[in-house]
C-alpha positions as CSV (number, residue, x, y, z in Angstrom):
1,X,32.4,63.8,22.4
2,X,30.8,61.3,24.7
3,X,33.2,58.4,26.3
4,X,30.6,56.0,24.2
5,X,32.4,57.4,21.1
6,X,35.5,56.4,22.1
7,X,34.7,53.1,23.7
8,X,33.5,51.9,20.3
9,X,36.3,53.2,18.4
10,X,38.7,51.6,20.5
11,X,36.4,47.9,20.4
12,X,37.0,48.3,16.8
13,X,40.5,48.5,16.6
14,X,41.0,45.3,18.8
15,X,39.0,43.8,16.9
16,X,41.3,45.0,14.0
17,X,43.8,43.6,15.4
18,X,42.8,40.0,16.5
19,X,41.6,39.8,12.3
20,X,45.1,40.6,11.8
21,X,46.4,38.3,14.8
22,X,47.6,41.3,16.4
23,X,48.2,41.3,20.6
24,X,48.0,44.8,20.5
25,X,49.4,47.9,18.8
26,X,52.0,51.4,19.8
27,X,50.2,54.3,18.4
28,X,52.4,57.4,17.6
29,X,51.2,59.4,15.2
30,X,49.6,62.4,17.4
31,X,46.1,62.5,14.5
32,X,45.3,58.6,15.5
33,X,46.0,59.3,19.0
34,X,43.5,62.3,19.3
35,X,41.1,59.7,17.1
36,X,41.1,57.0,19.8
37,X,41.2,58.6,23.0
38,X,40.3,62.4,22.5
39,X,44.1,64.0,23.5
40,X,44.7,66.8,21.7
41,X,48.0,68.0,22.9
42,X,51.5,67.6,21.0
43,X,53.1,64.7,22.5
44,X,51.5,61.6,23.3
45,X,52.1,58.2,22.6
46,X,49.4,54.8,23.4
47,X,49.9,51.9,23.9
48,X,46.6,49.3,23.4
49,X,47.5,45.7,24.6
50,X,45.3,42.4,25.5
51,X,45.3,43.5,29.5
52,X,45.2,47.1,29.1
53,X,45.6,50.3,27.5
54,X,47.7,53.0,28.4
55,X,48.5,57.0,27.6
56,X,52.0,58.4,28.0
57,X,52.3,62.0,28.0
58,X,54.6,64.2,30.1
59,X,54.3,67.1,32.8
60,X,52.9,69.8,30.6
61,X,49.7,68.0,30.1
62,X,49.0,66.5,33.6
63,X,45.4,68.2,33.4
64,X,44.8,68.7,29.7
65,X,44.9,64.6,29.5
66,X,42.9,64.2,32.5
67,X,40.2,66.2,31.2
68,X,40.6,64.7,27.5
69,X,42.0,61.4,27.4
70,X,38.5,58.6,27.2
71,X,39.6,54.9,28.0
72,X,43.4,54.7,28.8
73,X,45.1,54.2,32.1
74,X,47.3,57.4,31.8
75,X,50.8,58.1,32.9
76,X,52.7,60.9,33.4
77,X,56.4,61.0,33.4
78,X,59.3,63.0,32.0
79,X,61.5,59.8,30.9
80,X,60.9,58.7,27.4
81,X,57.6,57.0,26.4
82,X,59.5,53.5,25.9
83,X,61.2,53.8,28.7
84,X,57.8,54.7,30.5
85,X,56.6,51.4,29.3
86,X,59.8,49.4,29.9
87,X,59.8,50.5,33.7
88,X,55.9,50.5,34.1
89,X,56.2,47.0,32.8
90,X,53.5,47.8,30.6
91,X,54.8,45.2,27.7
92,X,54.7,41.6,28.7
93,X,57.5,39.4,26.8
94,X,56.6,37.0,23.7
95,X,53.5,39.3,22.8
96,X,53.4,40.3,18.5
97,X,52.5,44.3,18.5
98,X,51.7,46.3,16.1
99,X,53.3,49.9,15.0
100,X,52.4,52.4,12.7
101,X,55.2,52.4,9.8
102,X,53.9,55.3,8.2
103,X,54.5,57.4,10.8
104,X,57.7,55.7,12.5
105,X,61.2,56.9,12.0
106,X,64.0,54.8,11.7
107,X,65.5,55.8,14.7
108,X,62.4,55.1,16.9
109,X,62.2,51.6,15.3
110,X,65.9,50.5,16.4
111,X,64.8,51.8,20.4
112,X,61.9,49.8,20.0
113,X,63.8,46.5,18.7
114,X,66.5,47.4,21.7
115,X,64.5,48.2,24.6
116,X,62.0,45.0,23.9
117,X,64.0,42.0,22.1
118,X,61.4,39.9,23.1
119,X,58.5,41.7,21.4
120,X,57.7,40.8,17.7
121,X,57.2,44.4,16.2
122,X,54.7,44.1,12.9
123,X,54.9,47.3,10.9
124,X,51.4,48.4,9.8
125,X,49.7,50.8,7.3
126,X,46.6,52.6,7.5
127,X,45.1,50.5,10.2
128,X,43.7,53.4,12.7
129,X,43.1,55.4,9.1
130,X,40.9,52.9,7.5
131,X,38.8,52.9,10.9
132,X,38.5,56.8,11.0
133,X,37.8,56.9,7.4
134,X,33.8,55.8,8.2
135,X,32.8,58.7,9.8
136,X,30.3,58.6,13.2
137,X,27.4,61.0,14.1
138,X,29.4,63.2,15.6
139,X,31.9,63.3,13.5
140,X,29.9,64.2,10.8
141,X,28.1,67.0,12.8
142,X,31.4,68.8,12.8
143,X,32.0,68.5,9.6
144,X,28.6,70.2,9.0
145,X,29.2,72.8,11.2
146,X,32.7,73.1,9.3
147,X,31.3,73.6,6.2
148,X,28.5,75.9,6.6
149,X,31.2,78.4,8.4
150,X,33.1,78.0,5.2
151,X,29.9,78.6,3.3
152,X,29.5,82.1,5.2
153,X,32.5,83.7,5.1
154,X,32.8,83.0,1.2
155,X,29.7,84.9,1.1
156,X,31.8,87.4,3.2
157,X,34.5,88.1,0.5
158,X,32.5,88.5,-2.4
159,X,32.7,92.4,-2.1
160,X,36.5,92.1,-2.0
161,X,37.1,90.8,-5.9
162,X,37.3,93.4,-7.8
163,X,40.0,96.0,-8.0
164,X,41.9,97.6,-5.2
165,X,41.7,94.3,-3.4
166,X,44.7,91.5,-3.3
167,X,44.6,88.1,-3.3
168,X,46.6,88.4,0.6
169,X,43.8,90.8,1.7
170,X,41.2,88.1,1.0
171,X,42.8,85.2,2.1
172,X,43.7,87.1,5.5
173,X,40.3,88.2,6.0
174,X,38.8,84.6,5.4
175,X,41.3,83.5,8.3
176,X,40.3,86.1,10.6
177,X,36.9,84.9,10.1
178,X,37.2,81.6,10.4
179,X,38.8,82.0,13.2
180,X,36.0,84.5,14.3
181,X,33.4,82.1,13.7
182,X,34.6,78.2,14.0
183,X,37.8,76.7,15.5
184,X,39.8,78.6,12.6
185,X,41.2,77.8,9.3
186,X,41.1,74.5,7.8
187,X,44.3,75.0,5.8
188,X,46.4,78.2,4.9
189,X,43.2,79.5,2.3
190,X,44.5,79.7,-1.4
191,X,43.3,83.2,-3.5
192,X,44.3,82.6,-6.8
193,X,43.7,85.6,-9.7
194,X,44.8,85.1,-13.3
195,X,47.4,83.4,-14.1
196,X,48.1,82.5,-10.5
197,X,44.5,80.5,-11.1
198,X,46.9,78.1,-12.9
199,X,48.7,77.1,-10.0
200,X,46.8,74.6,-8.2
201,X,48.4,75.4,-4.6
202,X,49.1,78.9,-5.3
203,X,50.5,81.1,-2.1
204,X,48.5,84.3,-2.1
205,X,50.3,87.0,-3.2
206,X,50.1,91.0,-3.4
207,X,48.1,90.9,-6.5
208,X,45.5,93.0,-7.1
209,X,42.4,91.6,-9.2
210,X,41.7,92.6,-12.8
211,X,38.9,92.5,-15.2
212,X,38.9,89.0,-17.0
213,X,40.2,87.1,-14.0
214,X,39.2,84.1,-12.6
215,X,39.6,83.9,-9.0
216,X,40.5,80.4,-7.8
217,X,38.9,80.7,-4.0
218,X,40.2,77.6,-1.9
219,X,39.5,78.0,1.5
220,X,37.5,76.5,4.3
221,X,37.2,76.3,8.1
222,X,38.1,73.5,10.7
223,X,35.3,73.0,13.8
224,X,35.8,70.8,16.9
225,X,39.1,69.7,15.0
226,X,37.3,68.6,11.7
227,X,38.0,70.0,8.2
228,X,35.9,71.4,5.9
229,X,37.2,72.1,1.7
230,X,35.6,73.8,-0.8
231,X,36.9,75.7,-4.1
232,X,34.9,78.1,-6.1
233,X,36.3,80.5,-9.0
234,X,33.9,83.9,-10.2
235,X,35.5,85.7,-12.5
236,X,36.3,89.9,-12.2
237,X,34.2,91.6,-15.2
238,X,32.5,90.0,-18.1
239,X,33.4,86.4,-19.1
240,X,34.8,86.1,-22.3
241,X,33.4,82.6,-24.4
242,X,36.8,80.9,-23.1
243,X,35.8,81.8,-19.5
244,X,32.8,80.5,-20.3
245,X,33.7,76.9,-22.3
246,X,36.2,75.8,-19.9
247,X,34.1,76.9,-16.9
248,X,31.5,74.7,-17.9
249,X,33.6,71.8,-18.7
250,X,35.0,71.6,-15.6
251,X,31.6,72.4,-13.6
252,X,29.7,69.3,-15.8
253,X,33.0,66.9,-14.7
254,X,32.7,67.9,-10.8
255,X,28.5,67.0,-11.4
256,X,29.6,63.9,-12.8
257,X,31.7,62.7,-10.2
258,X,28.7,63.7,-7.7
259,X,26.8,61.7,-9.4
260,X,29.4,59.0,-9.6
261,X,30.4,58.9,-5.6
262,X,28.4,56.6,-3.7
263,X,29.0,53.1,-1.5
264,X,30.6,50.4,-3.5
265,X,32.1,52.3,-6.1
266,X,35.7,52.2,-6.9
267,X,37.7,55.5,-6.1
268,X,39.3,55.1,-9.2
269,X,35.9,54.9,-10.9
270,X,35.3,58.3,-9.4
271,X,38.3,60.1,-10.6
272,X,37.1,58.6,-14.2
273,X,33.9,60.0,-14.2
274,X,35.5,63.5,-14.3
275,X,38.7,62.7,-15.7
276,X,37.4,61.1,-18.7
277,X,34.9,64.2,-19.4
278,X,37.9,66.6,-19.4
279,X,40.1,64.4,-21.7
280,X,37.1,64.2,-24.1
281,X,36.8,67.8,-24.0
282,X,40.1,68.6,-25.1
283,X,41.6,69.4,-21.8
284,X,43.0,66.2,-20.1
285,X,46.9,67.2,-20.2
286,X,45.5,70.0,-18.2
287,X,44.1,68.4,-14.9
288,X,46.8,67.4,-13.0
289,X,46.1,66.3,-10.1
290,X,43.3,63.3,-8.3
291,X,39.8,63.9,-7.9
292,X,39.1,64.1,-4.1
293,X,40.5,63.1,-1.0
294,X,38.6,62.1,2.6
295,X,38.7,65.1,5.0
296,X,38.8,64.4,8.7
297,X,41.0,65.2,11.3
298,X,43.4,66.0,8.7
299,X,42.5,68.1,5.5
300,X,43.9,65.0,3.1
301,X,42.8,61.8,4.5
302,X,41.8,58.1,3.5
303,X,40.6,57.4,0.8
304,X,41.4,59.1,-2.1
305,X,40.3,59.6,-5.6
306,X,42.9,58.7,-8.1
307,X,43.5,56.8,-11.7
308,X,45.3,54.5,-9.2
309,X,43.7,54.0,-6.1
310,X,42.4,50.3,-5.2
311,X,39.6,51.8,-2.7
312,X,36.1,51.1,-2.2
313,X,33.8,53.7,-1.3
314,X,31.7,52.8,2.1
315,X,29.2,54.7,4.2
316,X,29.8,57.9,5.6
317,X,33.2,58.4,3.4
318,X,33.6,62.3,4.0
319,X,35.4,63.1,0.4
320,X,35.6,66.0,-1.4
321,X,34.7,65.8,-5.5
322,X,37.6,68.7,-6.9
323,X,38.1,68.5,-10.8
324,X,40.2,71.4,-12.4
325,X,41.9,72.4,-15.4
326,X,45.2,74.8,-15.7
327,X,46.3,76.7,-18.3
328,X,50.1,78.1,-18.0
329,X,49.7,82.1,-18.3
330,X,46.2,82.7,-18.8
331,X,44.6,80.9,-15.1
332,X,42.9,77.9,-13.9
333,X,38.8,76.8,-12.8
334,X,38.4,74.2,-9.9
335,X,35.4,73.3,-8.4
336,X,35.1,71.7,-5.2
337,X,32.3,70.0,-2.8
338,X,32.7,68.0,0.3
339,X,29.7,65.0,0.3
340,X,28.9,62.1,2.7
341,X,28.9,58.9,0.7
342,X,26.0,56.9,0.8
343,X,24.0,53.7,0.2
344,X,22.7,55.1,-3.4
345,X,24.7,58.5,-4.3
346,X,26.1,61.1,-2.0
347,X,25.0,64.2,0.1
348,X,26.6,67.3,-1.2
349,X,27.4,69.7,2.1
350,X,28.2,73.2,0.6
351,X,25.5,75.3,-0.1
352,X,27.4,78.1,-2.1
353,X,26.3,78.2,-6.0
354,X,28.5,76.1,-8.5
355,X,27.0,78.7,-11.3
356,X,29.5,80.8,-13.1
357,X,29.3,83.8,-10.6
358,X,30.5,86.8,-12.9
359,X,31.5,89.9,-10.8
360,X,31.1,93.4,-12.2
């Protein structure tokens, strides 16, 4: 991504922080740190204050940062990263910084108190989130790219469900794929036959598929660091009038929330629209879990879709629309879509049918 990108990211957290009356802020957590400045190694801390702004890595990524790292001053060194600063005298006295309390331990926090006594450390939440929540052009290119890989390999496995093929052998070839065609896999892919369907994070297991099973398919790829999601579930052999009703109960609740998701709507309005459908249809105690989550950087990002989220949706949201319903012994149905919010209603990426696919 061009240095532009980051430049604007990085005017919009200061100005984050002088709303919040904020000299500056230490960023730690390694997501936020890759969001700002482009770093995508596994140890970094920054450090954005009034005069400066400054990247402490050590030795191992002396050329990696200098080839990645957009708008910091960087520094290299082996000591700790507060004692980089202490000694750099990169942290005047009196100033009122920021930290990320989400993503600070306990133990970090007391070096920070004893190492600058004259600092006024604010804990904050969600502040470098919030920002990366609105998604920018090329942000939302990868995510495209992401989700049209994902698209492709699904296609990919459909000869696989059906006997003498098990759930590991499809989720291991989708990896290999994705990893053939994209950055690789978004998360560890879940494959999902029978009863296993009812487990909504189910590990792949030896299994092979039968007749009568729905397959819960959850899988997608990652591209330039960004995450695609997407759930599908055909069934093995012919679908009995069961496979059929709750099917189409939970595939009219996932149109709904579509429908639903677009700028200036609650999230929790959202996660009503399908929640709502599946209670009135008999089936409520059976969706248990929230609607949709952001994807970014990280598969589960800001904001979410839940009964109690206090979000708003804005423009160029990335979130994923994922209603389901689980029954204990006999399998599960989820159906899942990653759209771009927008001004009147939302862009739905993924391509693959949402029609009952039955597989004889």
């Amino acid at each position: 991504m061009s240095a532009s990108i980051y430049a604007n990211r990085q005017e919009n957290l200061k100005q984050v922080l002088a709303q919040k009356d904020l000299d500056g802020i230490l960023i730690t957590n390694l997501t936020n740190i890759r969001y700002i400045c482009g770093f995508t190694g596994s140890a970094a801390t920054c450090l954005v204050m009034p005069e400066g702004q400054y990247f402490i890595t050590d030795g191992r990524y002396i050329e990696q940062s200098k080839n990645q790292v957009q708008g910091f001053e960087r520094f290299i060194e082996m000591d700790s990263h507060l004692n980089v600063i202490k000694n750099n005298k990169l942290n005047s006295d009196g100033l009122k910084l920021a930290f990320e309390s989400d993503h600070v331990s306990y133990s970090l926090y007391g070096q920070m108190i004893e190492i600058f006594p004259e600092t006024t450390w604010e804990g904050t939440s969600m502040i470098l989130e919030v920002l990366a929540a609105v998604k920018d052009s090329s942000e939302l290119a990868a995510i495209r790219t992401a989700v049209e890989v994902t698209d492709k390999v699904y296609e990919e496995i459909i000869p696989m469900l059906r006997p003498g093929y098990t759930e590991k052998q499809v989720a291991n070839f989708m990896v290999s794929k994705y990893r053939e065609y994209a950055e690789g896999e978004a998360y560890s892919p879940i494959v999902a036959a029978g009863p296993n369907g009812a487990l909504p994070h189910a590990i792949p297991t030896d299994r092979e598929f039968k007749e009568g099973d729905f397959v819960v398919i959850d899988a997608a790829a990652k591209y330039a660091g960004y995450h695609a999601d997407m759930t599908r579930t055909p069934i093995v052999g012919e679908a009995t009038e069961k496979h059929q009703e709750v099917y189409g109960i939970v595939k009219e609740a996932q149109q709904r929330g579509c429908y639903a998701a677009k700028a200036g709507t609650p999230c929790k309005d959202v996660d009503s629209a399908t929640r709502d459908y599946i209670t009135e249809m008999g089936y409520g105690d059976y969706y248990t879990h929230g609607t949709g989550h952001g994807l970014g950087l990280e598969i589960h990002t800001s904001p979410r879709f839940s009964p109690t989220s206090e979000e708003i949706l804005r423009v160029n949201n990335v979130m994923t629309v994922e209603p389901g319903i689980y029954l204990a012994g006999w399998g599960g149905v989820r159906i899942e879509d990653d759209v771009i919010i927008q001004e009147n209603g939302c862009e739905i990426l993924n391509k693959t049918t949402k029609d009952l696919v039955v597989l004889n």
